[in-house]
C-alpha positions as CSV (number, residue, x, y, z in Angstrom):
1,X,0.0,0.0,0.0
2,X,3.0,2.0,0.5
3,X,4.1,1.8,-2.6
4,X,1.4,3.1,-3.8
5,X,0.9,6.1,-2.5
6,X,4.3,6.9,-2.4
7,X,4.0,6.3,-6.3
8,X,7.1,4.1,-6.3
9,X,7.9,1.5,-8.8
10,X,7.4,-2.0,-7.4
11,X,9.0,-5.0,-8.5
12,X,8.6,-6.3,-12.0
13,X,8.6,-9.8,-12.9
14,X,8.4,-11.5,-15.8
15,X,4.5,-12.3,-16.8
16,X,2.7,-14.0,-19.7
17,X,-0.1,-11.1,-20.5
18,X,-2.6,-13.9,-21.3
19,X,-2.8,-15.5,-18.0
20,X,-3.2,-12.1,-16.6
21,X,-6.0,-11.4,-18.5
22,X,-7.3,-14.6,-17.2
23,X,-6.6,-13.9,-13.8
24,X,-8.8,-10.6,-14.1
25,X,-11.4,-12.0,-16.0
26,X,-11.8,-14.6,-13.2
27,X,-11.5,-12.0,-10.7
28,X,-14.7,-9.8,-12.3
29,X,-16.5,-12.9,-12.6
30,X,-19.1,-12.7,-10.7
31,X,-19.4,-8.8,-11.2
32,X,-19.9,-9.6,-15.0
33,X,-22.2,-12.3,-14.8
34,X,-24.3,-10.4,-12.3
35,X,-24.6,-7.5,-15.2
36,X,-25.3,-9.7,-17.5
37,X,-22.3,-9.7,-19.3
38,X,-20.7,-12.2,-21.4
39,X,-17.1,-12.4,-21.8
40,X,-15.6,-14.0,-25.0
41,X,-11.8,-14.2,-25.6
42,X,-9.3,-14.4,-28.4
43,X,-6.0,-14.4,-27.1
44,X,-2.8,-14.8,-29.0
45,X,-0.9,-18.1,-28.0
46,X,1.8,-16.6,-29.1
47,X,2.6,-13.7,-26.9
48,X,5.8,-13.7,-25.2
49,X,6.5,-13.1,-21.4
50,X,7.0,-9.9,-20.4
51,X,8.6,-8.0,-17.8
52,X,5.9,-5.6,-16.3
53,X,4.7,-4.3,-12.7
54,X,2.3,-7.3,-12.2
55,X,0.1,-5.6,-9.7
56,X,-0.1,-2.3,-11.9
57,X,-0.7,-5.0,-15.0
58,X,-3.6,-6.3,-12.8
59,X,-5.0,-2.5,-11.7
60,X,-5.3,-1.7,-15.4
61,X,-7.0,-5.0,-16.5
62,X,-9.6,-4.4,-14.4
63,X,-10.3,-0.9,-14.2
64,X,-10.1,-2.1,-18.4
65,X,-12.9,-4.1,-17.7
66,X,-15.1,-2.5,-15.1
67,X,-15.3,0.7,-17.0
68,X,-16.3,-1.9,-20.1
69,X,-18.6,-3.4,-17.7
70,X,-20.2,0.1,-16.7
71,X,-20.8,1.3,-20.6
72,X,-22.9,-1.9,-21.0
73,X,-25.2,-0.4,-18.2
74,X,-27.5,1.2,-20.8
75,X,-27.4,-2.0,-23.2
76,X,-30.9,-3.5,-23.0
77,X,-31.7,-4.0,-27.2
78,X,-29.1,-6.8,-27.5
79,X,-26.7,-9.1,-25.5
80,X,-23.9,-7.3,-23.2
81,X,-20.6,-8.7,-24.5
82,X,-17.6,-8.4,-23.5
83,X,-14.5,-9.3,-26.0
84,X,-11.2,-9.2,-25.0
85,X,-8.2,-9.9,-26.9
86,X,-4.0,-10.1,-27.0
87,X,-2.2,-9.8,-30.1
88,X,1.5,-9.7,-30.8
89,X,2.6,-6.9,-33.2
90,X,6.3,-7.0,-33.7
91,X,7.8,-3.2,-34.9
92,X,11.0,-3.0,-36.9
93,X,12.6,-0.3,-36.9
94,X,14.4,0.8,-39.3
């Protein structure tokens, strides 16, 4: 909690994105299903670890998918879906 509010980096580990997004999902399960919100996934097997802040990594997932969650509030004409997806782009640079 610290860290937080003294807005200092914590420790970064390396992380595969798509079990992260997992771990959200499954955390804002219940949330979800009690709005009525389906969740459908297409995530890239390929996506390589990553070295990230895990816990800000989490924070953003599901702040990602709460606000997603709250624009389906008004969605009464059709089903409330919710599709996430990873995809590996890989730059070159010149």
């Amino acid at each position: 909690m610290r860290a937080l509010f003294k807005r200092q980096r914590t420790a970064e580990i390396w992380c595969n994105v798509n079990h992260a997004i997992n771990d959200a999902l499954m955390l804002e399960r219940n949330e979800l299903s009690g709005r009525g919100v389906q969740v459908e996934k297409a995530l890239d097997q390929s996506s390589p670890p990553l070295r990230v802040d895990a816990h800000q990594l989490q924070q953003v997932l599901l702040n990602l998918i709460a606000n997603a969650a709250d624009a389906m509030n008004s969605v009464t004409d059709r089903k409330r879906t919710l599709r996430v997806t990873s995809e590996v782009k890989i730059r070159m640079s010149s």
